[in-house]
N, C-alpha and C positions, 0 to 999 in steps of 0.2 A: 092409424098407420103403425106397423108395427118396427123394432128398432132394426131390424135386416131387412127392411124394406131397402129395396137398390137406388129408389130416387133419394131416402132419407140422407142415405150413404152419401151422394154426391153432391149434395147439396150442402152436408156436416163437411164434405173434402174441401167443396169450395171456397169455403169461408175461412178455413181454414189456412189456406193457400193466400187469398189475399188481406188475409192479418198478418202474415208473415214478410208479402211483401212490403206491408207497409210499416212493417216493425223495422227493417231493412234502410229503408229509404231513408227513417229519422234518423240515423246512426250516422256521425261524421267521424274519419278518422282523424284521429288525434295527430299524425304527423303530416297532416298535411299544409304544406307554406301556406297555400292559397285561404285556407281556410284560417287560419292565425293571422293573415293580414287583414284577411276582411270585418276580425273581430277589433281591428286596430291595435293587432300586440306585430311586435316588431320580431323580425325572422332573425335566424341564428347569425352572427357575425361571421363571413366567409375571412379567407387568410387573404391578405394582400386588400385589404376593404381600406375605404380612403381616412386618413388620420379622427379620431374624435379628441374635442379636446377645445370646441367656441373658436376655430378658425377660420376666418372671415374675409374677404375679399375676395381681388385675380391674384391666382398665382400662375405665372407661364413656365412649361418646362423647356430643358434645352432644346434646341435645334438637333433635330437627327436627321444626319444627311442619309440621302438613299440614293441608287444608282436613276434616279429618274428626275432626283431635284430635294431640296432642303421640306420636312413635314418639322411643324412648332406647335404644342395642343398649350390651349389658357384654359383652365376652370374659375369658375364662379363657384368661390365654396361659401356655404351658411354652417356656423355653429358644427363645424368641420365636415357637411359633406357638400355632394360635389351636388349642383343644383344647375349648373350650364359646364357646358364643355366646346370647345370651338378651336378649329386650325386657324391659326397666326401663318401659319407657310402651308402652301403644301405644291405637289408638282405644278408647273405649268405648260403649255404650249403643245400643241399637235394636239394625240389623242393625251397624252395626260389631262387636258382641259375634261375631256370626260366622262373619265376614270376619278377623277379629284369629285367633281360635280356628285357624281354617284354614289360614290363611298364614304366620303368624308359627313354627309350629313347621316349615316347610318353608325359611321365608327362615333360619332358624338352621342344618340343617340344608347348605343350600347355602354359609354362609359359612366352615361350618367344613372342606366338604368344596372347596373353591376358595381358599381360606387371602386372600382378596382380598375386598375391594366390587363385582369384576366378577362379579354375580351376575345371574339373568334374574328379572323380576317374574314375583312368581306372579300367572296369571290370575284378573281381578277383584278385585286387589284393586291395581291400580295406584295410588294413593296412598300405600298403608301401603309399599306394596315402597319409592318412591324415598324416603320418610323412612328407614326400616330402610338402606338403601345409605348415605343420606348420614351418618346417627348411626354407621352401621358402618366409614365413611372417614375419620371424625373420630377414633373411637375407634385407628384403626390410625395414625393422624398421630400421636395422642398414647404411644403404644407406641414409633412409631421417633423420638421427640425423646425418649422416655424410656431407649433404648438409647445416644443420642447423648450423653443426660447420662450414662451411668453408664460411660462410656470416662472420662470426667475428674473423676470422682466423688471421687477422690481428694483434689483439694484444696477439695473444695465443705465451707461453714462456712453454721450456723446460728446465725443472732444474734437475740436477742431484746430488744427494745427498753425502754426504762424506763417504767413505767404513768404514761398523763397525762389527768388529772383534769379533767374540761371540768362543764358545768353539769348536762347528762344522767349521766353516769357517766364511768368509767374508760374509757380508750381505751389498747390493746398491742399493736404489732405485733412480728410473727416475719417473718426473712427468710432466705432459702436464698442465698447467693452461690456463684456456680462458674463458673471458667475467667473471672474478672474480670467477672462482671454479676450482677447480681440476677434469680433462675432463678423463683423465688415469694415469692408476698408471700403473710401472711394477718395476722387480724385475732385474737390469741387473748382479748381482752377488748373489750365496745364496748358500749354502750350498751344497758338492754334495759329492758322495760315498758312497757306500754302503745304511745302512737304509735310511740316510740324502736326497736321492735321492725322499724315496716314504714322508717321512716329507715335502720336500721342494715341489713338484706337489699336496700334498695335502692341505697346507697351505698359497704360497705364491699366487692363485687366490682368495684366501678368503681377503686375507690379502690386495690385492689390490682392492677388490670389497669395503672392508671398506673405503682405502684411499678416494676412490671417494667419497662415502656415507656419511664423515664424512666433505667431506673439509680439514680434518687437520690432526697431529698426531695423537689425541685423540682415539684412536680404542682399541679394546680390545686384550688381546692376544689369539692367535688359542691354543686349547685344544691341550698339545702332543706335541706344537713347542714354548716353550717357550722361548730356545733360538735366535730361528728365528724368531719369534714377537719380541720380545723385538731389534735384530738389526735391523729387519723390521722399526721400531719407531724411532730408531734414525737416521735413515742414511734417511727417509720422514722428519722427523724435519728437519735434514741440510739441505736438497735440497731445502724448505718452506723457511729457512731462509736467503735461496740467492735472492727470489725474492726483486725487488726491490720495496720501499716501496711504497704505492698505486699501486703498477703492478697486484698486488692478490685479493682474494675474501675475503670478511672482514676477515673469520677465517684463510687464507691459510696466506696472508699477515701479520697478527696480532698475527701470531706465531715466527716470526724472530725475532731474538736475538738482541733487543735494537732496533728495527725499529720501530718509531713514528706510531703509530695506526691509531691516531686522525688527522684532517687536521691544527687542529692549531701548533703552535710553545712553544719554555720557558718551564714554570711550566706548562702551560694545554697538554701539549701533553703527550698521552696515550704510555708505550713504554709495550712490553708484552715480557719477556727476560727469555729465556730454561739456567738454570745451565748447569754444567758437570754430566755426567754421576757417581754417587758415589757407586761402587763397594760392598756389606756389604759381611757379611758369608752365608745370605742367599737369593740376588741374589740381582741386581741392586736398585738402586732408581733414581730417577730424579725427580728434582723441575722445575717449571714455574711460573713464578710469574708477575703481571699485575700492576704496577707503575703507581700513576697519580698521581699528583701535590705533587711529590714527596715521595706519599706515597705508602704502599703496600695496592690496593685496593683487590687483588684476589690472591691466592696462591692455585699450587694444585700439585699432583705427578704425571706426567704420564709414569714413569715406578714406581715400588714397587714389592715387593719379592712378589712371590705368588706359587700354591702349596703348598699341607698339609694344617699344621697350619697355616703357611704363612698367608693363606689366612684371618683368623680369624684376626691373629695378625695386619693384613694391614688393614683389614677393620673398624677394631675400632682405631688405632693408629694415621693414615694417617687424617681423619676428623680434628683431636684432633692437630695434629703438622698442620697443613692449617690454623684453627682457629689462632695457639697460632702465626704463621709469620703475620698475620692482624694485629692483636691486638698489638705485639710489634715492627711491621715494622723495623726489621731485623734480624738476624738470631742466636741472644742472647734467644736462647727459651729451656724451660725444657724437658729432653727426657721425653716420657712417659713412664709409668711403665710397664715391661713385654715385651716392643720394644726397648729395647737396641739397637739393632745392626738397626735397620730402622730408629729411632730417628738421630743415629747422621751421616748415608749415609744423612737421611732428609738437617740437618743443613749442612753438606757440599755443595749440591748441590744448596741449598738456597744461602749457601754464595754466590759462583760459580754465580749466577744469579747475585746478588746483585753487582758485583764486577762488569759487566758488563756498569752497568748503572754507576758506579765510587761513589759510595752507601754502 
């Protein structure tokens, strides 16, 4: 047969044609996900992807309320990702029962298999979907500030404060310090029965959101829970003042009761010492006063009567007894006029400080 022969020809085309196909076929592209997971290599890291970092347990994010009813997502993370995901709330009643039934096992579904809050709303039920994203971006904030804590976990100290006895009940706080701040605050005793019960769930996460905010005792008291602020404050002071000195955050530290502020020694070191609690007619006081080279360089009240007049009367009297402990660096100072009964809770508690330092 010769080489123009026409069958030769088609039969050299045809082989030709499926060597090619099947040169073709062996070829994988190099960018393709599906093909990199299959080999067991792990796909590019998307932005907003769940914390890495060995973080382990539930973490539940906030409630986000939505115009249909409160949605709350919990993850299951392993070694920081997310490995279950599940609504704690989500709408109910009428057709939301539905709408929740339908979507919510599909929004879990998507956040475990997206390791992220970049998720798409499932149709129709656009409401539950953006509460479910935002409860599930909160959730994963609080996963990588939990990772964040547990690189310095190391020096983090729990202190728990001394029980302080108000006219409702006991009041005790616990506090987590790490890396020099106050990480959490809580409330392991407060007040309970009857009203005392919706006082203490409306006041004592406020009251702990300060402790953190503040670093230290200094917070204000909750409107309505005076008595449970004010034992709020002292029972974070004692616990503050077990740290041990340089264990704390300059303010969390540097509120203990005779504990050297400063790194030096003798007459330069800084001591920052809480009086006693002095009882008046019209409701606590407490001094704090800041010592250095003997002298009183800073004095102030962080409890003082308040409500009503109270208020007035603290506000202009308190300045006025802080100055006059500066100025006469000890607790020989003139009540003010009109604050009887605060002037001399003041000097008591002033003393009560002073006495610590043997002053």
């Amino acid at each position: 047969m010769r080489k123009s022969h026409p069958v030769r020809r088609a039969v050299l085309a045809g082989a030709a044609t499926v060597s090619g196909i099947v040169l073709l076929l062996s070829l994988k592209p190099a960018s393709d996900p599906g093909s990199a997971q299959a080999a067991g290599q792990a796909p590019p890291a998307a932005a907003g992807q769940a914390p890495q970092g060995g973080v382990n347990g539930a973490v539940t994010g906030d409630a986000a309320q939505t115009q249909y009813g409160a949605v709350q997502v919990r993850l299951t993370m392993a070694n920081g990702k997310i490995t279950q995901a599940e609504a704690v709330q989500a709408p109910k009643g009428g057709r939301s029962d539905q709408i929740t039934a339908s979507s919510v096992p599909r929004l879990n579904q998507a956040a475990v298999a997206a390791q992220s809050a970049e998720i798409d709303a499932v149709s129709g039920a656009t409401y539950t979907s953006a509460g479910y994203k935002k409860s599930l971006q909160s959730a994963l904030d609080k996963a990588k500030a939990s990772a964040g804590a547990q690189q310095g976990a190391g020096n983090a100290q729990t202190l728990t404060g001394d029980v302080a006895q108000t006219q409702y009940g006991p009041v005790q706080v616990r506090v987590t310090v790490a890396g020099g701040k106050i990480t959490k605050a809580e409330a392991v005793q407060a007040p309970k029965g009857g009203r005392s019960d919706q006082i203490t769930s409306s006041s004592v996460p406020r009251l702990n959101q300060a402790a953190v905010a503040a670093g230290s005792a200094d917070i204000d008291a909750v409107s309505g829970a005076t008595y449970t602020s004010a034992g709020y404050k002292k029972s974070l002071q004692s616990a503050l003042d077990k740290a041990p000195a340089g264990g704390g955050s300059s303010q969390a530290a540097g509120s203990g009761g005779g504990q050297a502020a400063g790194s030096g020694g003798g007459q330069a070191a800084t001591q920052t010492l809480t009086g006693s609690v002095a009882q008046t007619q019209y409701g606590p006081v407490q001094v704090r006063v800041t010592v250095a080279g003997g002298k009183i360089t800073k004095a102030e009240a962080v409890q003082a009567p308040k409500g009503g007049r109270s208020d007035q009367i603290t506000s202009s009297s308190v300045p006025r007894l802080n100055q006059a402990a500066v100025a006469a660096g000890n607790a020989q100072i003139d009540a003010v006029s009109g604050a009887t009964y605060t002037s001399a809770g003041y000097k008591q508690s002033l003393q009560s400080a002073l006495d610590q330092a043997g002053g």
